[in-house]
Backbone as XML, in Angstrom:
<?xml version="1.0"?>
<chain id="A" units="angstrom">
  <residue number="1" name="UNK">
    <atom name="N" x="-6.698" y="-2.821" z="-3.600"/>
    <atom name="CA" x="-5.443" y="-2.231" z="-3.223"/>
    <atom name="C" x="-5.671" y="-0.747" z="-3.007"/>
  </residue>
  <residue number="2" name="UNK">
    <atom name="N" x="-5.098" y="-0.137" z="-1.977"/>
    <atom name="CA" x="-5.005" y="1.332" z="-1.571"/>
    <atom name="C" x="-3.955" y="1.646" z="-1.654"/>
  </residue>
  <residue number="3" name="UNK">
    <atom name="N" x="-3.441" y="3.161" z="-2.338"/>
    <atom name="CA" x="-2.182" y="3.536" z="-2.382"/>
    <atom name="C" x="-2.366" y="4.780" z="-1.879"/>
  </residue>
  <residue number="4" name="UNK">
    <atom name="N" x="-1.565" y="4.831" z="-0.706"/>
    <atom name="CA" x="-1.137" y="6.166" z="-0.359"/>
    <atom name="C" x="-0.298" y="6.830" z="-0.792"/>
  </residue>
  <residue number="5" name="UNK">
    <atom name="N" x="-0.551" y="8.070" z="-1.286"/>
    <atom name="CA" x="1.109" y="8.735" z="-1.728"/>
    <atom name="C" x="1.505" y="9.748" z="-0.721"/>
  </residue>
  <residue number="6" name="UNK">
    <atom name="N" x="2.047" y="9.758" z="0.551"/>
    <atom name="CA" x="2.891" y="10.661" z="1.618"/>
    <atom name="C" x="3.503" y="11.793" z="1.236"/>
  </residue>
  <residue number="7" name="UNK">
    <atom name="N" x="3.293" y="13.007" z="1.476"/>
    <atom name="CA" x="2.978" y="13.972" z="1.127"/>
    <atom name="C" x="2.996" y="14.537" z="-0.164"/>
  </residue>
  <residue number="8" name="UNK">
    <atom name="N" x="2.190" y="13.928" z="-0.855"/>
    <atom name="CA" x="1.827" y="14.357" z="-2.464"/>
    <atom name="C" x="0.646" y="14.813" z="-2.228"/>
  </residue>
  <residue number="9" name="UNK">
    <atom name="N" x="0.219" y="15.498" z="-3.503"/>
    <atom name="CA" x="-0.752" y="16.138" z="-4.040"/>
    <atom name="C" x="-1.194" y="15.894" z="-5.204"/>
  </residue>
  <residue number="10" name="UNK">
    <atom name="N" x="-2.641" y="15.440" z="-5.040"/>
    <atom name="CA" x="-3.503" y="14.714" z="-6.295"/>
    <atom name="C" x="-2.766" y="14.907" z="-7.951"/>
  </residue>
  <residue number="11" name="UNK">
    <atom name="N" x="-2.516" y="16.256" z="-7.836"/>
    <atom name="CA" x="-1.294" y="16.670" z="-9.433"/>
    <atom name="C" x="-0.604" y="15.206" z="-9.316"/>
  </residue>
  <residue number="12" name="UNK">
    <atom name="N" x="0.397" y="15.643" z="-8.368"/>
    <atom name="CA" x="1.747" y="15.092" z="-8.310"/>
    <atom name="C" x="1.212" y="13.409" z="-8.099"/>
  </residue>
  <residue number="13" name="UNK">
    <atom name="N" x="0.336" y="12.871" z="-7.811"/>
    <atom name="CA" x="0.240" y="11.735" z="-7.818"/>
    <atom name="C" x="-0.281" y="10.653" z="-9.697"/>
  </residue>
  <residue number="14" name="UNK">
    <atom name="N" x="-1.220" y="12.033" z="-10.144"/>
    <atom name="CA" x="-1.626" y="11.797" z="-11.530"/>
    <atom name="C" x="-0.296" y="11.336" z="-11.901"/>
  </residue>
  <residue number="15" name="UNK">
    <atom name="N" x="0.458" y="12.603" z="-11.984"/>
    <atom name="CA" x="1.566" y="12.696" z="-12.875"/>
    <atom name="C" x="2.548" y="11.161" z="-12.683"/>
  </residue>
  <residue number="16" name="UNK">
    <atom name="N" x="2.809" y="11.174" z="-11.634"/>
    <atom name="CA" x="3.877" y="9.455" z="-11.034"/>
    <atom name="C" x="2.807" y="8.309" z="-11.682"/>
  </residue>
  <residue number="17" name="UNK">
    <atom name="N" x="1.939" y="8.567" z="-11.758"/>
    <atom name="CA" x="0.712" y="6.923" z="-11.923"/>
    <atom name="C" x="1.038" y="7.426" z="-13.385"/>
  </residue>
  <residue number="18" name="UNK">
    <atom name="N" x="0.966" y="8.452" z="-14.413"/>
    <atom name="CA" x="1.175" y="7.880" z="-15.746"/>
    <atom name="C" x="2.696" y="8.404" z="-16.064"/>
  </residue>
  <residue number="19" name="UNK">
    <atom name="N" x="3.056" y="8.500" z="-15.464"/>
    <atom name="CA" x="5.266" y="7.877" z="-15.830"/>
    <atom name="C" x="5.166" y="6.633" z="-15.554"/>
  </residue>
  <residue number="20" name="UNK">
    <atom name="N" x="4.528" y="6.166" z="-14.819"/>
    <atom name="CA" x="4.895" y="4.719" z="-14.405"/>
    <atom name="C" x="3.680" y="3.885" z="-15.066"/>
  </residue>
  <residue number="21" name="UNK">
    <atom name="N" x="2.845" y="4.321" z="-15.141"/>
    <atom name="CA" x="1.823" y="3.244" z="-16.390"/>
    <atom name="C" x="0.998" y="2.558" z="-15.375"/>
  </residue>
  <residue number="22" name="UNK">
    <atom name="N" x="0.741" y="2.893" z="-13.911"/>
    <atom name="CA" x="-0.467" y="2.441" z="-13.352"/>
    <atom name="C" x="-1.338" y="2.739" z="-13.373"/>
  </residue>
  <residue number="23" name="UNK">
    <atom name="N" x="-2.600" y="1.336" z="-13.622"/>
    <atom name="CA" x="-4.065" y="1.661" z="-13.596"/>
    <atom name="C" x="-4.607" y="1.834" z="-12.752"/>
  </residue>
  <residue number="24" name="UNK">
    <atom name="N" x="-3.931" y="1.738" z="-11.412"/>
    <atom name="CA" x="-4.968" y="1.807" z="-10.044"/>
    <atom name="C" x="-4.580" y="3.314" z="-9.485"/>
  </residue>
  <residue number="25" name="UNK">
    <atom name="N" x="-5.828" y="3.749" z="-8.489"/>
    <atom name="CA" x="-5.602" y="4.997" z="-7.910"/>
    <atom name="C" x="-4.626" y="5.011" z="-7.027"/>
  </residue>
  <residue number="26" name="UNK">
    <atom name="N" x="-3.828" y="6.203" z="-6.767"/>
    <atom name="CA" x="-3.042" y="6.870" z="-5.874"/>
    <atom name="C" x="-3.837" y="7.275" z="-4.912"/>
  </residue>
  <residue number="27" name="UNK">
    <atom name="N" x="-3.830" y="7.612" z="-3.696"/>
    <atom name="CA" x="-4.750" y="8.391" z="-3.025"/>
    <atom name="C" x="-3.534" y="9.702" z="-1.905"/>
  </residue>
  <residue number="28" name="UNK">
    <atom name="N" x="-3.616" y="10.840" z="-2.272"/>
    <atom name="CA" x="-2.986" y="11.423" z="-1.503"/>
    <atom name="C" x="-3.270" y="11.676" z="0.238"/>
  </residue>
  <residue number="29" name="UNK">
    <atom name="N" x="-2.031" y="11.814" z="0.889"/>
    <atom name="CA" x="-1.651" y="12.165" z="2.295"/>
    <atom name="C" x="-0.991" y="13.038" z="2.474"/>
  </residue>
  <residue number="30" name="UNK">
    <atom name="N" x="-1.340" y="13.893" z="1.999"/>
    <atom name="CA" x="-0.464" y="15.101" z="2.049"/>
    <atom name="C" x="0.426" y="16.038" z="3.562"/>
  </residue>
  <residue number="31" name="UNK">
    <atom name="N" x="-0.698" y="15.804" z="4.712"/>
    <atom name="CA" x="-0.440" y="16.125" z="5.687"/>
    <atom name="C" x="0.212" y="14.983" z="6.425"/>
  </residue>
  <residue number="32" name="UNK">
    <atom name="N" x="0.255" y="13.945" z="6.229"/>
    <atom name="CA" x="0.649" y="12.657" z="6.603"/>
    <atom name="C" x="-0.012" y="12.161" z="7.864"/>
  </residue>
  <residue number="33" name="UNK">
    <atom name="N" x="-1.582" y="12.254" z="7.758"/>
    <atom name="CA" x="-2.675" y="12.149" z="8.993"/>
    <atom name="C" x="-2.904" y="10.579" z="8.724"/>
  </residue>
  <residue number="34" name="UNK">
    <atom name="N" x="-2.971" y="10.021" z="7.665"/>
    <atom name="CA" x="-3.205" y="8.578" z="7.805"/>
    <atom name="C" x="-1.437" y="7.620" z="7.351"/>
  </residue>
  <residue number="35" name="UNK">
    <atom name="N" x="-0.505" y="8.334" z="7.221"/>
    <atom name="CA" x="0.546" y="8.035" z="7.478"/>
    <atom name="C" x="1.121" y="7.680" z="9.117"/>
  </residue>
  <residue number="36" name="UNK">
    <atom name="N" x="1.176" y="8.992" z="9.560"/>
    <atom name="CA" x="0.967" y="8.828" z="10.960"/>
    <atom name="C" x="0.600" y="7.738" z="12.460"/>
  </residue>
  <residue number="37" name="UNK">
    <atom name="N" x="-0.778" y="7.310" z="11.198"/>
    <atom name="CA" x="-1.386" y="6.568" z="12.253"/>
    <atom name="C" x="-1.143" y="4.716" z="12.078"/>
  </residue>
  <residue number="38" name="UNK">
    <atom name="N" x="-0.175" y="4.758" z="11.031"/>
    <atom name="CA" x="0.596" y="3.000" z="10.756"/>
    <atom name="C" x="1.797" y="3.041" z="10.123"/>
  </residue>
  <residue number="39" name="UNK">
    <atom name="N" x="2.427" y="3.961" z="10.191"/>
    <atom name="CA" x="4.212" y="3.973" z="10.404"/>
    <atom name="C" x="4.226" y="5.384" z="10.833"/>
  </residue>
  <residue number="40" name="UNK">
    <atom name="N" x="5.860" y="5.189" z="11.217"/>
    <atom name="CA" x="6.691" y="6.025" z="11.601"/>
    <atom name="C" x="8.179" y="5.992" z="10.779"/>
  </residue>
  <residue number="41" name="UNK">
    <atom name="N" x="8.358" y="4.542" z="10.177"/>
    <atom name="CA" x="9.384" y="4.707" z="9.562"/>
    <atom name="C" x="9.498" y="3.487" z="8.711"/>
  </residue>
  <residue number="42" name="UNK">
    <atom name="N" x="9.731" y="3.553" z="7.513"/>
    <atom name="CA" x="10.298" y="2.059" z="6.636"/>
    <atom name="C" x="8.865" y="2.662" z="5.923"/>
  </residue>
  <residue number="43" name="UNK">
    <atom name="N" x="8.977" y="2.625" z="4.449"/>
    <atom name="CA" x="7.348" y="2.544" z="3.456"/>
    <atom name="C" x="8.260" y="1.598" z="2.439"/>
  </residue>
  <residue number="44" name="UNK">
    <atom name="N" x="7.358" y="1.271" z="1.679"/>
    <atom name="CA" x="5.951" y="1.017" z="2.068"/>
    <atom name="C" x="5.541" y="-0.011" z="2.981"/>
  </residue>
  <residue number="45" name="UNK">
    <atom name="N" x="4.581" y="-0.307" z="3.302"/>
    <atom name="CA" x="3.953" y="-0.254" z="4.299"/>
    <atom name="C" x="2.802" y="-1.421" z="3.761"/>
  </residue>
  <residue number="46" name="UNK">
    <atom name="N" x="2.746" y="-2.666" z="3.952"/>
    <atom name="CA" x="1.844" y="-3.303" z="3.652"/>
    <atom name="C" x="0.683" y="-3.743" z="4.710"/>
  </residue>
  <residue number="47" name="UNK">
    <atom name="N" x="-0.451" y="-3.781" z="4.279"/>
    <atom name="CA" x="-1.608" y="-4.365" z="5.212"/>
    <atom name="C" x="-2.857" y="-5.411" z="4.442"/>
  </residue>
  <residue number="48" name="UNK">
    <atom name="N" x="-3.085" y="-6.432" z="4.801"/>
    <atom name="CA" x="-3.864" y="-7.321" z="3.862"/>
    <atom name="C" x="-4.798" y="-7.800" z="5.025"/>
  </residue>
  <residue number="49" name="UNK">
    <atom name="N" x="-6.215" y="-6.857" z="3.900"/>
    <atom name="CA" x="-7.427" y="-7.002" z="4.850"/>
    <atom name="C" x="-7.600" y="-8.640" z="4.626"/>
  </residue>
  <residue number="50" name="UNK">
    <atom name="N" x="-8.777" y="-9.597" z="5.421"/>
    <atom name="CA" x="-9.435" y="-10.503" z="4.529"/>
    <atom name="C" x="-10.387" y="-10.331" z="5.005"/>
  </residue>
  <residue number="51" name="UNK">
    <atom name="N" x="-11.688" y="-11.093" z="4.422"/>
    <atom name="CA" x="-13.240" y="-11.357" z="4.160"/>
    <atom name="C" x="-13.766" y="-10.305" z="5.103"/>
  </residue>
  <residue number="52" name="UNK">
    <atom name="N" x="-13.307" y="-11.100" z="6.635"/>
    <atom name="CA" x="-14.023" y="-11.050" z="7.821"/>
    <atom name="C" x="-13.678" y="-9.501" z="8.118"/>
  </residue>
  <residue number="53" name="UNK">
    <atom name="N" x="-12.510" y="-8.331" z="7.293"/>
    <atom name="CA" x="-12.289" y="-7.450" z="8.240"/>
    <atom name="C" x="-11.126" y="-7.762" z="8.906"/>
  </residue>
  <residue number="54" name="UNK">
    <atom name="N" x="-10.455" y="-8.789" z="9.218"/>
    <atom name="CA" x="-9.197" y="-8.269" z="10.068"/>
    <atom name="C" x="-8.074" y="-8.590" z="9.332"/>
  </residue>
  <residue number="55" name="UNK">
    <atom name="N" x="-6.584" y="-7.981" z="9.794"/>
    <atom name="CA" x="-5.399" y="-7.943" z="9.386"/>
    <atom name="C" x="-5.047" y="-9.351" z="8.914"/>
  </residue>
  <residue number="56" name="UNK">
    <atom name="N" x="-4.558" y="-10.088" z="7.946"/>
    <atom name="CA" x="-3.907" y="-10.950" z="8.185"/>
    <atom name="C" x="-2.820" y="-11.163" z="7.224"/>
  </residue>
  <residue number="57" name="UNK">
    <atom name="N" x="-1.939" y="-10.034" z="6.996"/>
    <atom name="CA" x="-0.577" y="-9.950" z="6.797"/>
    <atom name="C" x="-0.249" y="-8.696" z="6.935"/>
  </residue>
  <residue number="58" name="UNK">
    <atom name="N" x="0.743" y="-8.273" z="7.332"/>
    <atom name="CA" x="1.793" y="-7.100" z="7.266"/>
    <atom name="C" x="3.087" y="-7.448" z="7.293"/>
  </residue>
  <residue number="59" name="UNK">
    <atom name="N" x="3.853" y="-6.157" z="6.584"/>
    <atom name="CA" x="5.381" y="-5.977" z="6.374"/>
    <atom name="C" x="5.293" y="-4.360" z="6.098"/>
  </residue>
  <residue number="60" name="UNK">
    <atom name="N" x="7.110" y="-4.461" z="6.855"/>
    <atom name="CA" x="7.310" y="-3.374" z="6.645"/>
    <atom name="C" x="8.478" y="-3.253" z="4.964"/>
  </residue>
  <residue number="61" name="UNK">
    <atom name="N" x="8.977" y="-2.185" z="4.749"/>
    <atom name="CA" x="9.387" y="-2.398" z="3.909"/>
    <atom name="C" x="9.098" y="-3.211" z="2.419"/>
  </residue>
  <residue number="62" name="UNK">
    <atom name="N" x="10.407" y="-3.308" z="1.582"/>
    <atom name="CA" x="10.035" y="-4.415" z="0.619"/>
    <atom name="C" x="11.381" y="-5.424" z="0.270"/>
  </residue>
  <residue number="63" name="UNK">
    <atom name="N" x="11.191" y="-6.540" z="0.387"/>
    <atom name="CA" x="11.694" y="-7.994" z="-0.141"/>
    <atom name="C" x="11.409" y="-8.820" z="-0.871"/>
  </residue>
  <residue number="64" name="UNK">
    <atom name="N" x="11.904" y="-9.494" z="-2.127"/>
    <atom name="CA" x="11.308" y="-10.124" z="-2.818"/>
    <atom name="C" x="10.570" y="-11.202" z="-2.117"/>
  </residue>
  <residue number="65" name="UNK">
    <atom name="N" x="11.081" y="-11.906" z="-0.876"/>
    <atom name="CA" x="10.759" y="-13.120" z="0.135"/>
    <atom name="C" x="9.375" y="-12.624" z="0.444"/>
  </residue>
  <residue number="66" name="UNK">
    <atom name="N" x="9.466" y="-11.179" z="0.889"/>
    <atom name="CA" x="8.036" y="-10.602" z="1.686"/>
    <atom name="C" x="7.135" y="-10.389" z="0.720"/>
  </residue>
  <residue number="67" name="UNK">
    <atom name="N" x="7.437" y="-9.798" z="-0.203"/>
    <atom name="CA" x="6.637" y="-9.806" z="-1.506"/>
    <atom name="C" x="5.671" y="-10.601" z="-1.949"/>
  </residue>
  <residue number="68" name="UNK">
    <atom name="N" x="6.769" y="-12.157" z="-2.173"/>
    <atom name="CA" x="6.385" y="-13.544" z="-3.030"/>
    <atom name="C" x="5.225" y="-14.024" z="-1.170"/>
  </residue>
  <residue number="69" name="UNK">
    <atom name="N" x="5.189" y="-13.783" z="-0.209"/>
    <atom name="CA" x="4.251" y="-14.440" z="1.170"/>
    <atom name="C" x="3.211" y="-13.765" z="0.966"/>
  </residue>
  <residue number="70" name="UNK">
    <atom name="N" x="3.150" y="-12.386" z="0.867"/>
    <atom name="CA" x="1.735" y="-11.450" z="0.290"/>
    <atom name="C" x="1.270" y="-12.000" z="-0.918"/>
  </residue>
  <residue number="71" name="UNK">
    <atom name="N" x="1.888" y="-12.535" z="-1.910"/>
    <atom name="CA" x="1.249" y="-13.139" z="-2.952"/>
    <atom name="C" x="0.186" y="-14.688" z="-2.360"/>
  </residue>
  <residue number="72" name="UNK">
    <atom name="N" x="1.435" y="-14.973" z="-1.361"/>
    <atom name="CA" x="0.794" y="-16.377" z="-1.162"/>
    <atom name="C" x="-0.642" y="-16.139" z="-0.448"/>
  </residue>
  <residue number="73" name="UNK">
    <atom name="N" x="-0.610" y="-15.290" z="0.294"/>
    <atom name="CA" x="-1.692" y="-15.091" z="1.502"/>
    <atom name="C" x="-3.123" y="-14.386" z="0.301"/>
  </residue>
  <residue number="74" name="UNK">
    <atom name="N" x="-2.321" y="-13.781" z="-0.374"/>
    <atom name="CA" x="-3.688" y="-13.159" z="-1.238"/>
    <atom name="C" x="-4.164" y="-14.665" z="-1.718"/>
  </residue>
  <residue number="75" name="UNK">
    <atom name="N" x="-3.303" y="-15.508" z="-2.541"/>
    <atom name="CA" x="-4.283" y="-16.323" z="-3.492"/>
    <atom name="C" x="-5.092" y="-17.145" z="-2.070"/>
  </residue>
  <residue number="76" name="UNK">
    <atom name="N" x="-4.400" y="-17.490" z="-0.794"/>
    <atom name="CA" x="-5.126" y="-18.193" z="0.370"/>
    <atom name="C" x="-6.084" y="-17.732" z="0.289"/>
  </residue>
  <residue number="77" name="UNK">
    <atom name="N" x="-6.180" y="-16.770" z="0.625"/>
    <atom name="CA" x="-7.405" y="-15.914" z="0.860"/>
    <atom name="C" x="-8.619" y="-15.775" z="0.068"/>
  </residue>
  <residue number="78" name="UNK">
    <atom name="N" x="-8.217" y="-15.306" z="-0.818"/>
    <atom name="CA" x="-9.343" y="-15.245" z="-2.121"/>
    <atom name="C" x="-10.113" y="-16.894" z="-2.288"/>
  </residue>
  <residue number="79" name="UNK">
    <atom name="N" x="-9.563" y="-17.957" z="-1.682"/>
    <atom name="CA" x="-10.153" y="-19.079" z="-2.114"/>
    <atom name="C" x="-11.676" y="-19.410" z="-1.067"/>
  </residue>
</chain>
């Protein structure tokens, strides 16, 4: 998993990952150069690599419906 944080700064991203109790990295965008280049509007912003390298899920936004299909496609996948 990759997390972008849109215009934060490595501080400001520490700080949100332990209020909120996540173990995975934040990665800042501060200028919004890799924001830019896969939205324009609606975050987050999902993309699910598999094996081979290519896309095979996206959503914009969040829904529990869209949510619970990214779950499904991960366990597909991983098998």
């Amino acid at each position: 998993m990759l997390v972008i944080g849109r215009e934060h700064s490595d501080a400001e991203l520490a700080v949100y990952n332990e209020k909120k109790g996540f173990t995975f990295p934040l990665y800042p965008d501060k200028d919004r150069a890799i924001y830019s280049k896969f939205a324009n509007s609606l975050i987050p912003r999902c993309y699910l690599i598999g094996k081979d390298g290519k896309v095979i899920y996206t959503s914009k936004g969040y829904t529990e419906e869209g949510f619970s299909e990214l779950m499904e496609k991960i366990e597909k996948a991983l098998k």
